[in-house]
C-alpha positions as CSV (number, residue, x, y, z in Angstrom):
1,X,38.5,21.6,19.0
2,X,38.8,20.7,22.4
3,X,38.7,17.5,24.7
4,X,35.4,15.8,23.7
5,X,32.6,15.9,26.4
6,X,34.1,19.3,27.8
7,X,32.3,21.9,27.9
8,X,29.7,23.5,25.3
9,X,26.5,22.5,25.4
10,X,25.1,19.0,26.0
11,X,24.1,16.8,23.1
12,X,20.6,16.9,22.3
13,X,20.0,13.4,21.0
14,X,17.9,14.0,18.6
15,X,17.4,10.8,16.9
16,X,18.1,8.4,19.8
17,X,13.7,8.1,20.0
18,X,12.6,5.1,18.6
19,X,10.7,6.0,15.5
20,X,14.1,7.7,14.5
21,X,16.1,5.1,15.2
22,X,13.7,2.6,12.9
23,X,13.7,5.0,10.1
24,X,17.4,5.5,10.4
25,X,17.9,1.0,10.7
26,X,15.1,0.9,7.2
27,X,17.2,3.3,5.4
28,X,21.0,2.2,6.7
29,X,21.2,0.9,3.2
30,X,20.8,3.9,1.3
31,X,21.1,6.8,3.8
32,X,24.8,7.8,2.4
33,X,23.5,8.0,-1.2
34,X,20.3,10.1,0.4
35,X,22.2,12.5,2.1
36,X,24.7,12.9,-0.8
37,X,22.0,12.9,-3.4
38,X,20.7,15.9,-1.1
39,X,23.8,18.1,-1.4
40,X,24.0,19.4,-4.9
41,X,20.2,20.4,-5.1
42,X,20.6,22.3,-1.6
43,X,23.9,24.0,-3.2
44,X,23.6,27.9,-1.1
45,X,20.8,26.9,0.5
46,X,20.5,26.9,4.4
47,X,20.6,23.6,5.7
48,X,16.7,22.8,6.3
49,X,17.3,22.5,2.4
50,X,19.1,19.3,3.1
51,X,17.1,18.2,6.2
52,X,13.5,17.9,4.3
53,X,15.6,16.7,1.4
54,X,16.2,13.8,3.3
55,X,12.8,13.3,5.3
56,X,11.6,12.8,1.7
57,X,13.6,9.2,1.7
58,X,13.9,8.4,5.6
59,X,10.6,9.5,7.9
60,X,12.9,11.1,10.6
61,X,11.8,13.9,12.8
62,X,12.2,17.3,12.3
63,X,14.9,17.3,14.8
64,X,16.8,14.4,13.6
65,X,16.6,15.4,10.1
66,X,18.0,18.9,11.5
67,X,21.6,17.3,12.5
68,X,21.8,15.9,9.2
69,X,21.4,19.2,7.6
70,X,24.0,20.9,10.1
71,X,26.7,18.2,9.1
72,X,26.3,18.9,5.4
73,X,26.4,22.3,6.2
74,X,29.4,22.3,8.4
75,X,31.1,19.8,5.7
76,X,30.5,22.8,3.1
77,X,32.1,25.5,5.6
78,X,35.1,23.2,6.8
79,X,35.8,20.8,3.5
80,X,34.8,22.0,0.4
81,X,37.7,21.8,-1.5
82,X,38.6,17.6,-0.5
83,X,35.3,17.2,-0.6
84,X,34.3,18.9,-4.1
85,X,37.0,16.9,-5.3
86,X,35.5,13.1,-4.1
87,X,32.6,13.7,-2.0
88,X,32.5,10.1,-1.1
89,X,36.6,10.1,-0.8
90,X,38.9,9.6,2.0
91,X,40.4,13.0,2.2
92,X,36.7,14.4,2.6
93,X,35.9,11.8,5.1
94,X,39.0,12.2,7.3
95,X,37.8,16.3,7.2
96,X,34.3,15.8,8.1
97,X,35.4,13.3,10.6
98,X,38.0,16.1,12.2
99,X,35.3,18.9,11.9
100,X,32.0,17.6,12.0
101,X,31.7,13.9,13.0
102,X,31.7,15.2,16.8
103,X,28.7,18.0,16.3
104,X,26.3,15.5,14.6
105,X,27.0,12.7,17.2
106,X,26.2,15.9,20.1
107,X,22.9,16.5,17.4
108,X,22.0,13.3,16.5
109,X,23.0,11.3,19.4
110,X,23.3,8.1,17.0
111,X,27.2,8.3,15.0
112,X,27.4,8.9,11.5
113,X,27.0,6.7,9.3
């Protein structure tokens, strides 16, 4: 935990670039269902599973793709049980929101969506 903004590293923004951010506007739509559609295949897998999982629908950087691999993976390490349950349910959300939400926003630069 912690106070946000205090200490740790700086976030590396690493979809704040523009051609990230106009692949990430094009797929807004489906980007959830992408990313979720991403997890069970990537099951065990580290998560550069996830992140080219994901390249394959949105053209995002290796970098950006990256954070979106990291918060799957940190979602699987901090909320696997509300989240095996109802992946796309409000018990899961409220976990990867107090786990997770923060490190991708540092990554990504951009929030969740």
């Amino acid at each position: 935990g912690g106070e946000p903004g205090m200490g740790g590293e700086p976030g590396m923004g690493a979809c704040t670039n523009a051609a990230d951010q106009a692949a990430l506007d094009a797929a807004a739509d489906t980007l959830g269902d992408t990313v979720e559609g991403c997890i069970l295949p990537c099951l065990g897998q580290p998560a550069s599973c996830v992140a080219s999982c994901v390249q394959m629908s949105a053209p995002i950087s290796d970098g950006c793709a990256a954070c979106f691999g990291s918060v799957v993976e940190c979602t699987f390490t901090n909320c696997a049980l509300p989240c095996a349950a109802d992946a796309m349910g409000a018990e899961c959300a409220t976990c990867r929101a107090e786990n997770c939400d923060d490190g991708f926003r540092d990554c990504a630069g951009v929030d969740p969506r």
